[in-house]
PAZAMAR-843899 format. One record per residue (C-alpha): residue in one letter; x, y, z. Coordinates in pm, 1 decimal, always signed. Example, Ala and Ser with C-alpha at 12.3 -4.5 7.8 and 13.67 -1.06 7.14 Angstrom:
aa, x, y, z
a, +1230.0, -450.0, +780.0
s, +1367.0, -106.0, +714.0
END
This chain:
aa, x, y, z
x, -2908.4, +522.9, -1643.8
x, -2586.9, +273.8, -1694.8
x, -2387.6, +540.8, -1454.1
x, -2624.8, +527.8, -1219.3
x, -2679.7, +131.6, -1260.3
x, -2315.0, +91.1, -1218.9
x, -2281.3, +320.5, -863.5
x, -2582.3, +163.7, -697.9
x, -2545.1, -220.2, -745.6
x, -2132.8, -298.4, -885.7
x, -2004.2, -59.7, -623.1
x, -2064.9, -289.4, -247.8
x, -1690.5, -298.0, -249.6
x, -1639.0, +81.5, -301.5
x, -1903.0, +163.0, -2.1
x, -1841.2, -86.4, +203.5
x, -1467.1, +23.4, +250.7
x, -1579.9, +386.0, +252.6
x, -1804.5, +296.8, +532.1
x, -1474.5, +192.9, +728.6
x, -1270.7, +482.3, +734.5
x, -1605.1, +755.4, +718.6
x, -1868.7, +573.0, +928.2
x, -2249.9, +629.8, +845.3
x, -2333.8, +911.7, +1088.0
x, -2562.8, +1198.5, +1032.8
x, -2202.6, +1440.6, +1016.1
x, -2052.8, +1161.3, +742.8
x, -2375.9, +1096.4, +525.2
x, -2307.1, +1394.2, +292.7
x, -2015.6, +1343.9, +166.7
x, -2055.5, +965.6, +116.3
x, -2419.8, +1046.1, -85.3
x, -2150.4, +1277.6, -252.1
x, -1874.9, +1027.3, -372.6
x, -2197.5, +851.2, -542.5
x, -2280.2, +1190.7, -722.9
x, -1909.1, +1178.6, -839.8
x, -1883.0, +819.9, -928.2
x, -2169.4, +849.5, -1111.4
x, -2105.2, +1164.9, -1285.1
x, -1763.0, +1035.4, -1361.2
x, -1905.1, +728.8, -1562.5
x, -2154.7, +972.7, -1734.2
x, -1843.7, +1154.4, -1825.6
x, -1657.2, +893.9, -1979.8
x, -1958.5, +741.7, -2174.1
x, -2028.7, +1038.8, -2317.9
x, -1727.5, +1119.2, -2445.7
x, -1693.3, +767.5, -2596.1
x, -2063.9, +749.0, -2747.9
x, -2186.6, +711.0, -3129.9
x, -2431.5, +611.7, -3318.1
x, -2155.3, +304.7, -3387.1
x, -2009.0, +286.1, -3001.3
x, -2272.7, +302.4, -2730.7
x, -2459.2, -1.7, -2690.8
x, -2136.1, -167.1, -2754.3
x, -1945.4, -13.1, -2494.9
x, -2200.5, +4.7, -2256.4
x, -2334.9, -356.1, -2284.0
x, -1941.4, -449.1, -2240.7
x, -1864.5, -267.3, -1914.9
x, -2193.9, -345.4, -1774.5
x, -2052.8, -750.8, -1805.4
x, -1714.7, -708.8, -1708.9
x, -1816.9, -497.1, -1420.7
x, -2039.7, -748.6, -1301.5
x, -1749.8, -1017.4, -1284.2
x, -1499.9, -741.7, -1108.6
x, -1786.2, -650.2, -860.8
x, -1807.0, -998.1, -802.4
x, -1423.4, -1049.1, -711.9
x, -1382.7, -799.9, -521.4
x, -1687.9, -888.5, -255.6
x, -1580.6, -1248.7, -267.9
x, -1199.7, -1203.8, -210.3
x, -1161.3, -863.6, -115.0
x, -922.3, -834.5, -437.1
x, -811.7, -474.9, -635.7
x, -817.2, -506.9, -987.8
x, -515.6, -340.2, -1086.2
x, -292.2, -415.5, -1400.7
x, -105.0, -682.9, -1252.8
x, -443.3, -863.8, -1131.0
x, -534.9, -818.8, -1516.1
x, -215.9, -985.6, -1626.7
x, -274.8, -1251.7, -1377.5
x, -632.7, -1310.8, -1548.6
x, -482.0, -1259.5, -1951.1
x, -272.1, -1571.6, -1818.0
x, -482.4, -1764.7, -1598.2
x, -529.0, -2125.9, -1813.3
x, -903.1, -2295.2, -1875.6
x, -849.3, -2499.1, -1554.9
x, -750.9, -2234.5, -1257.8
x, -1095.8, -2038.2, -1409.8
x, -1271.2, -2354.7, -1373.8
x, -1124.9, -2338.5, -987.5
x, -1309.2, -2006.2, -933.9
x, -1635.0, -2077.3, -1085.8
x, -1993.1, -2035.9, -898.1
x, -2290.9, -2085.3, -923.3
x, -2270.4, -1680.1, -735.2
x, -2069.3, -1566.6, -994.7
x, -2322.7, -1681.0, -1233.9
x, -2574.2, -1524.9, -1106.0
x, -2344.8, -1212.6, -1049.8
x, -2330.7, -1244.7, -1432.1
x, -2652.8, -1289.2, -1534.5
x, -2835.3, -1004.5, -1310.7
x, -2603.5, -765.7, -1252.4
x, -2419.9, -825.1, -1624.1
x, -2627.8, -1014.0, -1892.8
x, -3012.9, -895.6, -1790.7
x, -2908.5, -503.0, -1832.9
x, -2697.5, -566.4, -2119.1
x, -2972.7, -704.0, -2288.4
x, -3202.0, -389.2, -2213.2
x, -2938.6, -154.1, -2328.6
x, -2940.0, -383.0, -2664.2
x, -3262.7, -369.9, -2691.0
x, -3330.8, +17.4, -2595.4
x, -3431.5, +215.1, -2895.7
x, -3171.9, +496.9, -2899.0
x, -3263.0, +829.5, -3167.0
x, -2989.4, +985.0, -3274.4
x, -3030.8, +1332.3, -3359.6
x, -2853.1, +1573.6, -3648.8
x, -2421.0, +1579.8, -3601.1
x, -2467.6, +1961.8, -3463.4
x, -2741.2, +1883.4, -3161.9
x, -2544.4, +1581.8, -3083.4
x, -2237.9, +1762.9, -2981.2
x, -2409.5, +2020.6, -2840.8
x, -2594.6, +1737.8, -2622.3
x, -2271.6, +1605.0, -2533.9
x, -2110.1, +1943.7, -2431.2
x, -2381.5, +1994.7, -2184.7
x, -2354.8, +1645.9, -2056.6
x, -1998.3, +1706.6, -2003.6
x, -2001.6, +2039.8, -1843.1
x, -2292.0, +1954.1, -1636.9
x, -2114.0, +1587.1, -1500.0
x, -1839.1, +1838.6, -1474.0
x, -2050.0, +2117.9, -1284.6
x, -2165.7, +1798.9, -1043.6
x, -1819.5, +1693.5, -965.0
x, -1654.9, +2038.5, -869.7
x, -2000.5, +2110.9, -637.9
x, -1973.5, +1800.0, -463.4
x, -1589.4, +1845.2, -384.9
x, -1608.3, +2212.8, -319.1
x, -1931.2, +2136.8, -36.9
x, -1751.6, +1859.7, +134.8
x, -1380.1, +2003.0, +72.1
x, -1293.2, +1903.0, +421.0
x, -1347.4, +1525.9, +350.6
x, -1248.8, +1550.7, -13.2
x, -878.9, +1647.3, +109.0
x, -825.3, +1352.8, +321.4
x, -1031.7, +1124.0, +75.2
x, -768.1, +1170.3, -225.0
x, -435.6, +1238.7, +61.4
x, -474.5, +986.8, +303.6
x, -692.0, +673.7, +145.4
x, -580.8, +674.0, -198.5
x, -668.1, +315.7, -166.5
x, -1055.8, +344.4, -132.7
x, -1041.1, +437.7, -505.9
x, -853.1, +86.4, -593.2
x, -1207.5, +0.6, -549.2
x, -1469.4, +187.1, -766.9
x, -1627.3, +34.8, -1030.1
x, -1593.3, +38.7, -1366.0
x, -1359.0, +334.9, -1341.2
x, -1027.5, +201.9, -1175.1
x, -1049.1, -168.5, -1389.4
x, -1028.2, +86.1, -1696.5
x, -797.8, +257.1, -1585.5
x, -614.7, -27.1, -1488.4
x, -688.4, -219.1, -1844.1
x, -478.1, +149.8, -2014.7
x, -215.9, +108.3, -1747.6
x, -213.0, -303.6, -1854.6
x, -157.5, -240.0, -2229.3
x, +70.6, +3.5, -2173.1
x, +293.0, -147.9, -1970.4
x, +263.0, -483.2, -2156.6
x, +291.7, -391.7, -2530.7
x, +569.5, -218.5, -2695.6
x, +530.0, -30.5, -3082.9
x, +795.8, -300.3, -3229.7
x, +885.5, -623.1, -3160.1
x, +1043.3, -781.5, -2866.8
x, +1401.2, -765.2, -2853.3
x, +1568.2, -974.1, -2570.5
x, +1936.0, -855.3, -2463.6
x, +2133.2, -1052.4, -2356.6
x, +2230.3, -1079.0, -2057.7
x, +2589.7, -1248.5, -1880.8
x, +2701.2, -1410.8, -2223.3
x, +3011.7, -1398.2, -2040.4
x, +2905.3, -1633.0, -1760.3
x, +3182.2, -1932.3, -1694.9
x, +3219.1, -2184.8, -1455.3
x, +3539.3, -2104.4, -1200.2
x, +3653.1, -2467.5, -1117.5
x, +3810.5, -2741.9, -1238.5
x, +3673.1, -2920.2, -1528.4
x, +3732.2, -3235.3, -1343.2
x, +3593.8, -3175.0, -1041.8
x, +3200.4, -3316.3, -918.6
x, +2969.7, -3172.0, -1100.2
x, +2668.8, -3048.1, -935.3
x, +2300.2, -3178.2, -978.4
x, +2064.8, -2893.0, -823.1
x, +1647.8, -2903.8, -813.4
x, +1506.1, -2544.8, -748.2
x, +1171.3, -2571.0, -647.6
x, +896.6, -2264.5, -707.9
x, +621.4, -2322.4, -443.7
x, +258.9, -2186.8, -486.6
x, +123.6, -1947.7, -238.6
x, +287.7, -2124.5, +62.3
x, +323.9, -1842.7, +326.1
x, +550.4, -1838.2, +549.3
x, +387.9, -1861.6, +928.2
x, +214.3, -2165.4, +814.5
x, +505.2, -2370.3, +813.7
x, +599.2, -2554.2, +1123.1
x, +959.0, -2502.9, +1033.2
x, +892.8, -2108.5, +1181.4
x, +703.2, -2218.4, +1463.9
x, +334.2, -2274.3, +1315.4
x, +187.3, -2447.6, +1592.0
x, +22.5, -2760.7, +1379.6
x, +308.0, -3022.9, +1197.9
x, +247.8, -2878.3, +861.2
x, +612.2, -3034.1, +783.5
x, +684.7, -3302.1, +966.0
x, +882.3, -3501.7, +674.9
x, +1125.8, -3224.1, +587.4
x, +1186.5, -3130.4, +1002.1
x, +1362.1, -3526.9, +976.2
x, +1596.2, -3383.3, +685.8
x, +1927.6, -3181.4, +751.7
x, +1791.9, -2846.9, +615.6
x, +1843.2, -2473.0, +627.7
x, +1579.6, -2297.6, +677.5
x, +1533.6, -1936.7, +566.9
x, +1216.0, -1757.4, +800.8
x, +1218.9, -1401.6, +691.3
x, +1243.1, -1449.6, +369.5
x, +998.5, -1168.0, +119.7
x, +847.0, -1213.7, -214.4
x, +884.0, -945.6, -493.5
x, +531.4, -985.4, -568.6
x, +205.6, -1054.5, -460.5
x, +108.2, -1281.3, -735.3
x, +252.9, -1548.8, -972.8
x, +238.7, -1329.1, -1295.6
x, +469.1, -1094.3, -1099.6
x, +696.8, -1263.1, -844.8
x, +842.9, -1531.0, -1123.1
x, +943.1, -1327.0, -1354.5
x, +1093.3, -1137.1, -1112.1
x, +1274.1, -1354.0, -889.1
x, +1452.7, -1528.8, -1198.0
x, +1513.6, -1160.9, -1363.8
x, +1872.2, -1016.8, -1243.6
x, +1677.2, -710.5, -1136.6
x, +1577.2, -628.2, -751.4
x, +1168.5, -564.6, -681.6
x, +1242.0, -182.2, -686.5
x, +1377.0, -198.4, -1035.8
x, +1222.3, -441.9, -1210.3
x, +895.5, -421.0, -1464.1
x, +708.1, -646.9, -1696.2
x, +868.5, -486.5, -1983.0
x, +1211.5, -530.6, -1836.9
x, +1152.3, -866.2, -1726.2
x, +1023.2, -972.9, -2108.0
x, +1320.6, -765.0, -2279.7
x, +1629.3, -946.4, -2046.7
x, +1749.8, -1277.2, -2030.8
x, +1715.7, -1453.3, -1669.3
x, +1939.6, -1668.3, -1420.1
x, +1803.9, -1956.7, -1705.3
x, +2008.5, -1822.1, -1982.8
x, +2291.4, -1707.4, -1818.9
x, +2354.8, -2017.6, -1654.6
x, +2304.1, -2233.6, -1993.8
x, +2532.2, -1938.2, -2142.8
x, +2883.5, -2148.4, -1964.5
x, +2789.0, -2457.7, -2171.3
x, +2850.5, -2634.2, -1889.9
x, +2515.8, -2630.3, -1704.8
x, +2216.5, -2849.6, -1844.2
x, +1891.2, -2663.8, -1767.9
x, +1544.1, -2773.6, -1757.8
x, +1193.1, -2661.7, -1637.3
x, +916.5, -2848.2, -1552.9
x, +604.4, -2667.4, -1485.4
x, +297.1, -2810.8, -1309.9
x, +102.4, -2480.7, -1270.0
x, +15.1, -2257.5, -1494.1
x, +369.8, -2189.6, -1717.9
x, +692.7, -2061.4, -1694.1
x, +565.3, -1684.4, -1737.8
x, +797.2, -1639.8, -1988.5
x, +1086.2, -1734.6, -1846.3
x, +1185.6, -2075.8, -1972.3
x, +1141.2, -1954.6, -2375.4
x, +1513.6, -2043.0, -2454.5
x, +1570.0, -2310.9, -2247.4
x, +1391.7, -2687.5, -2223.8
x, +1019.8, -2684.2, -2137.6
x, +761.9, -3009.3, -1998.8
x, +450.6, -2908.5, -1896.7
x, +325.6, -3136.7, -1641.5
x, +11.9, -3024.2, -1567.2
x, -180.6, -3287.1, -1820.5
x, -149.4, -3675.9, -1846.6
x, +26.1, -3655.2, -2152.9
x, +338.9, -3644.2, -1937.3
x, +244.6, -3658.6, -1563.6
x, +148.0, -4024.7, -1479.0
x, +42.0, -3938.5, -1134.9
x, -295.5, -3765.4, -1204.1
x, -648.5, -3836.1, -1098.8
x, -991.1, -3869.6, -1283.0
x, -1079.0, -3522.6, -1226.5
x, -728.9, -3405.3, -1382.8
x, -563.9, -3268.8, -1112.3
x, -229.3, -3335.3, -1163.2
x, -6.2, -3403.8, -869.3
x, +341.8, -3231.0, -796.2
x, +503.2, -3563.0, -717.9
x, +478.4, -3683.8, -1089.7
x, +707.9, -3417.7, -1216.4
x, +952.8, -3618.8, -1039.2
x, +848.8, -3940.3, -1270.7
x, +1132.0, -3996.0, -1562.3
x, +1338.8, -3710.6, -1422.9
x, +1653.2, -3946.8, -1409.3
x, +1634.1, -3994.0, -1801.3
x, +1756.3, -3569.2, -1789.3
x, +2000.2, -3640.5, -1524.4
x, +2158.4, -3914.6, -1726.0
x, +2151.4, -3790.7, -2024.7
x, +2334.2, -3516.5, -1935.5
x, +2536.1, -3687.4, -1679.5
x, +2889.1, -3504.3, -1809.5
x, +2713.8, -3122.0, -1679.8
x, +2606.7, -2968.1, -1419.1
x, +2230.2, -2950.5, -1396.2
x, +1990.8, -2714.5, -1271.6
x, +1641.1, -2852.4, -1262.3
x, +1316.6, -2597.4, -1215.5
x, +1008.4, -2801.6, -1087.3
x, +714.8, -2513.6, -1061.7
x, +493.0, -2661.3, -801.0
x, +85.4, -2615.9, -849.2
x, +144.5, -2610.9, -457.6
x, -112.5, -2427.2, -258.7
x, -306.8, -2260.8, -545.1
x, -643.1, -2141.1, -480.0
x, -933.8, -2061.3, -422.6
x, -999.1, -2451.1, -428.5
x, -685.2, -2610.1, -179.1
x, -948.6, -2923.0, -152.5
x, -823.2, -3037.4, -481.8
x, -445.7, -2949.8, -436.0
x, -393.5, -3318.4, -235.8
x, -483.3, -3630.7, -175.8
x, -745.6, -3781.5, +60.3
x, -503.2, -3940.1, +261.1
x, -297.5, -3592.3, +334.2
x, -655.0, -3454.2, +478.6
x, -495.2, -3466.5, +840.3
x, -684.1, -3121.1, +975.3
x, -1074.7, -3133.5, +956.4
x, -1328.2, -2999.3, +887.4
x, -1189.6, -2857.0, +568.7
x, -1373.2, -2585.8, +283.2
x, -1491.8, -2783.2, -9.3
x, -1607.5, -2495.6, -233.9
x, -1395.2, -2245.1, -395.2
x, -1669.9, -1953.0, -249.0
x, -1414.1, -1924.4, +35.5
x, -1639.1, -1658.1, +187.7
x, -1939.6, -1909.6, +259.3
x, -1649.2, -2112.8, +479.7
x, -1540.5, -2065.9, +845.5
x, -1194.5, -1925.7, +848.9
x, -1109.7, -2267.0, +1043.3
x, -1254.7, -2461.5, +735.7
x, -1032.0, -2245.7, +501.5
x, -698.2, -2270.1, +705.5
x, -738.7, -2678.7, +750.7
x, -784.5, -2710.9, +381.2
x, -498.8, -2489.6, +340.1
x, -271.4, -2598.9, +561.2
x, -332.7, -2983.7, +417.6
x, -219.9, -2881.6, +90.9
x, +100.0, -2763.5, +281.8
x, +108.4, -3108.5, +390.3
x, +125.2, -3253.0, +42.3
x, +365.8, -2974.6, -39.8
x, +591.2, -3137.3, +241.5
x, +561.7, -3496.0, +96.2
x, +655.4, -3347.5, -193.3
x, +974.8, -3180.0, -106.4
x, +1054.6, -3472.7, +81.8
x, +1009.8, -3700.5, -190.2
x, +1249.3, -3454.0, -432.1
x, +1507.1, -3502.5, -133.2
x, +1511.5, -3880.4, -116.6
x, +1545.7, -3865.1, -535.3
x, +1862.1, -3621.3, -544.4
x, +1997.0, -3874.0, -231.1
x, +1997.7, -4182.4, -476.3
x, +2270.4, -3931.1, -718.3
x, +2503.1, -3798.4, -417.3
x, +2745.7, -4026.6, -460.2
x, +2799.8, -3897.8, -791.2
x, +2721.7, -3522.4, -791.2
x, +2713.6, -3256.3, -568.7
x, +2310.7, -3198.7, -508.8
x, +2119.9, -2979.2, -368.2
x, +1762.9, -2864.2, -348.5
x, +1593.5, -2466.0, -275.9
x, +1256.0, -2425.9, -217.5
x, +1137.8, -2090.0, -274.0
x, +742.6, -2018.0, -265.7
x, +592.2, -1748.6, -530.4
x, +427.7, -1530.3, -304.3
x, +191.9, -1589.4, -3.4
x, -187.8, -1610.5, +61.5
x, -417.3, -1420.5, +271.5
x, -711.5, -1684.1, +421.7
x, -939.5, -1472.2, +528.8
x, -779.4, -1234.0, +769.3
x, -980.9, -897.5, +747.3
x, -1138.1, -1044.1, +507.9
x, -892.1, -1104.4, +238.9
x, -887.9, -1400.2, +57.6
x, -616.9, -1535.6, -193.6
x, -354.3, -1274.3, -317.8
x, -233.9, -988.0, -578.4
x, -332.5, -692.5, -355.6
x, -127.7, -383.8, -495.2
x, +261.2, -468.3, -255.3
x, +212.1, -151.0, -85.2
x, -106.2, -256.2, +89.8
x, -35.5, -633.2, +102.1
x, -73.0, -793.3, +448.8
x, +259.4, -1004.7, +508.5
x, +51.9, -1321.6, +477.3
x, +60.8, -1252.8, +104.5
x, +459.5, -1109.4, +92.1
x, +590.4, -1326.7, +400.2
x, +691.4, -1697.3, +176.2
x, +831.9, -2008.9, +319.1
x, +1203.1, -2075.9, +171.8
x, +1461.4, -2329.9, +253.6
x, +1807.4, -2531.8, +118.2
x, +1888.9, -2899.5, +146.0
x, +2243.2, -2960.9, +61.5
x, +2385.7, -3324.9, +5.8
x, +2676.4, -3452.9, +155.0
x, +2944.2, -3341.4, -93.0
x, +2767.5, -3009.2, -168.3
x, +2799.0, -2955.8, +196.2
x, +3184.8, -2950.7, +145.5
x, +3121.9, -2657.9, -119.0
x, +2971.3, -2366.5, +77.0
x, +3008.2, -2243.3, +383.7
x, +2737.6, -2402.9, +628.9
x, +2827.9, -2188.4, +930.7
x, +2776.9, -1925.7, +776.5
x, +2480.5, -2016.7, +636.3
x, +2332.7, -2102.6, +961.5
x, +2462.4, -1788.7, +1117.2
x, +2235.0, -1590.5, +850.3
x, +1914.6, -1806.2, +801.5
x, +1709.0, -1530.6, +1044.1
x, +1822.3, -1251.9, +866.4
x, +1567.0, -1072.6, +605.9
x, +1600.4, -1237.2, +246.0
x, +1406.6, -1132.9, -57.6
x, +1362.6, -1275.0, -387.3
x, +1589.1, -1025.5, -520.1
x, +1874.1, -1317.0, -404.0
x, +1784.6, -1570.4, -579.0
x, +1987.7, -1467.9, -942.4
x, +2316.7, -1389.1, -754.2
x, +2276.7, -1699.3, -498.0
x, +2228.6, -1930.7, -777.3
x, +2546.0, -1792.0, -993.9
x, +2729.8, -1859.9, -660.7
x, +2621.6, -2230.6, -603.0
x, +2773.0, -2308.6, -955.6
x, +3061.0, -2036.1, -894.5
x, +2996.5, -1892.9, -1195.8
x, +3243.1, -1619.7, -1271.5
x, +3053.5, -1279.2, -1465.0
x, +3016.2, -921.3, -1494.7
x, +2649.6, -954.0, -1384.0
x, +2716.5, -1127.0, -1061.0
x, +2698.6, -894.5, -742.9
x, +2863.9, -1092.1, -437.1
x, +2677.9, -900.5, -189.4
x, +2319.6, -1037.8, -269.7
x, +2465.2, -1428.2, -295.8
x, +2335.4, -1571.5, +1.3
x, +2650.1, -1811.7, +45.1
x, +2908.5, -1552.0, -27.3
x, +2735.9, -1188.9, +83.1
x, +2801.7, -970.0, +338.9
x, +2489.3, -1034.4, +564.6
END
């Protein structure tokens, strides 16, 4: 009864994309009556061969509530819960869930989770003698068994192009693929000892004269800022009008190595490209961080006003910004505002005034669901805008303005960060890269937010906004023509570790010339 509980009312997502690719016709109607037979005996399958006297209500009554809350995800944003949407959750704080809460999801929760929970706690279950149980449970499973090979046998002909050609209509089912993806989560996440970091560039040394400027550089992580919403590639509304006044480079076709925060970070700071890198690389090898504060030479700090570092500022300074205790520039609510990581920053920069300096400000940015609350009143420049984090019950319109005002106060921001590294120019060599996380989709198809599997990511969630401000003496450094003569050409994330090594010409083994953005081949 849970099975078929499950297949009727937590699988819209799982039919409704079904219906897209095998429209409801009389020829069609079959096979998709079919894939509920499966689904169903599938779950029936799995229960049974998990069920005790000790297991079954307990199991049951807990994927019946989690099921509800991933059925309710997926309708809303059109999102795949797939390991690295499950890490995003294990590391989502109290205040981005509070972003996502409804009163829908509640009652997602409540009818579709908490009411048959509570009638599977409170069914009276009679467990028969050890023998007649397993012989119950060996005709359950040869029967679910007998269903599933009779269903794909009949409808063969759709069956072959079901599991060939739209392996991605399975993403979707429900509870099976968020199990599934829970097993592929812990695997990939936990190892049988503990974590042992190698080191990584201990060899790392700055080529230049001790005596020469030393260089003060700000890298800025953006949130979900995608790339054909900035007016620096051609979006047609001023969603930058600040930084267009500043002398800056501007990288346009420049591609994330994730689709979500959890992943792209970790990532974009590890020394490994997308198609190599994993979590349990990224956890198990030092970063750009380390190797940089390996010359000595190079003061290194991160200041985080999203979520954390994920995992990548362990062995280097941390200030988390995202609560009063250190930002100043908050409001009632406690929405924290980018700007204030800037607050007090000049105590690090002299304090260390005899290094270089490389300064990581993690941006809360454009996160969502809720861009309302990512900006100031004043910065509300494109009306009407979404006010509700139930994106789905807002015009498309309502959802871009909102966004695209956050992008606004992203602007402000950056521009602000450029007029504070102007004040030390006379002194250092500064700079400043903004590189955004990943991108967002607002809507389009009906996608919302981000963290769809990369394969089958629109570029709205891959596509990120990225540029470089240099200061006058850092200008003398690099090579700005050819800088300029590259800025169109494809980028990835996969740069970023080499490119930064090259800014403070540190000489190492681990460096590879041909991904530094100021010294490659391109």
């Amino acid at each position: 009864m849970t099975a078929i509980f499950l297949v009727l009312f937590d699988n819209y997502s799982f039919f409704h994309n079904v219906l897209e690719v095998y429209p409801f016709a009389f020829a069609n109607s079959g096979f998709i009556i079919s894939l509920g037979v499966v689904l169903a005996s599938v779950i029936t399958l799995l229960f049974t061969l998990v069920s005790s006297k000790y297991t079954t209500k307990t199991i049951l009554i807990t994927v019946l509530i989690v099921s509800s809350m991933t059925n309710y995800f997926m309708n809303s944003y059109k999102v795949v819960i797939d390991d690295t949407m499950i890490r995003n959750m294990m590391q989502t704080d109290m205040a981005e869930s509070l972003d996502l809460l409804s009163i829908k999801q509640v009652l997602y929760f409540i009818f579709l989770g908490l009411l048959p929970a509570f009638a599977v706690y409170k069914a009276k279950i009679e467990y028969r003698s050890f023998k007649k149980e397993m012989f119950s449970k060996i005709i359950t499973v040869f029967g679910a068994l007998a269903l599933v090979l009779l269903s794909v046998f009949t409808f063969s002909k759709y069956y072959t192009s079901f599991f060939r050609e739209h392996k991605p209509l399975r993403y979707s089912t429900n509870p099976t693929y968020w199990i599934y993806s829970t097993g592929k989560y812990i695997n990939k996440t936990f190892n049988s000892g503990p974590i042992i970091v190698k080191p990584w560039g201990e060899d790392a040394k700055i080529d230049e004269d001790a005596n020469t400027t030393k260089k003060l550089v700000i890298f800025v992580v953006g949130e979900a800022a995608r790339a054909d919403h900035f007016s620096l590639n051609g979006y047609e509304r001023d969603t930058n009008p600040r930084l267009s006044k500043e002398d800056i480079i501007n990288f346009s076709n420049v591609f994330s190595c994730g689709t979500s925060t959890a992943e792209s970070v970790p990532c974009m700071f590890s020394p490994f490209d997308r198609d190599e890198y994993t979590y349990k690389k990224g956890i198990t090898h030092e970063n750009i961080l380390d190797v940089l504060a390996h010359t000595n030479d190079i003061a290194v700090l991160w200041r985080d006003n999203n979520s954390d570092s994920k995992g990548m500022a362990l062995r280097v300074p941390y200030e988390n910004y995202k609560s009063n205790k250190l930002n100043t520039i908050c409001t009632d609510e406690g929405e924290c505002r980018d700007v204030g990581m800037l607050v007090g920053l000049g105590d690090f920069i002299e304090k260390n005034k005899d290094k270089n300096m490389f300064i990581v400000l993690h941006q809360m940015g454009n996160h969502g669901p809720a861009y309302y609350k990512r900006y100031p009143k004043e910065f509300e420049k494109f009306t009407p805008v979404c006010e509700t984090n139930q994106l789905e019950e807002c015009t498309q319109e309502e959802i871009k303005n909102a966004y695209d005002n956050a992008l606004l106060y992203t602007d402000f921001f950056l521009s602000k960060t450029i007029s504070f590294l102007k004040q030390y120019d006379k002194d250092y060599k500064t700079a400043m890269f903004y590189m955004s996380d990943h991108g967002e989709s607002l809507g389009e198809g009906g996608v919302y937010l981000h963290g769809l599997p990369y394969f089958m990511a629109p570029d709205a969630q891959t596509h990120i906004g990225a540029f470089m401000w240099l200061g006058e003496k850092m200008k003398q450094d690099v090579n700005i023509e050819k800088l300029e003569a590259v800025k169109e050409k494809k980028f990835t994330q996969d740069n970023l570790f080499h490119s930064m090594l090259g800014v403070f010409k540190v000489k190492t083994k681990v460096y590879d010339k041909d991904l530094d953005v100021f010294n490659g081949k391109h």
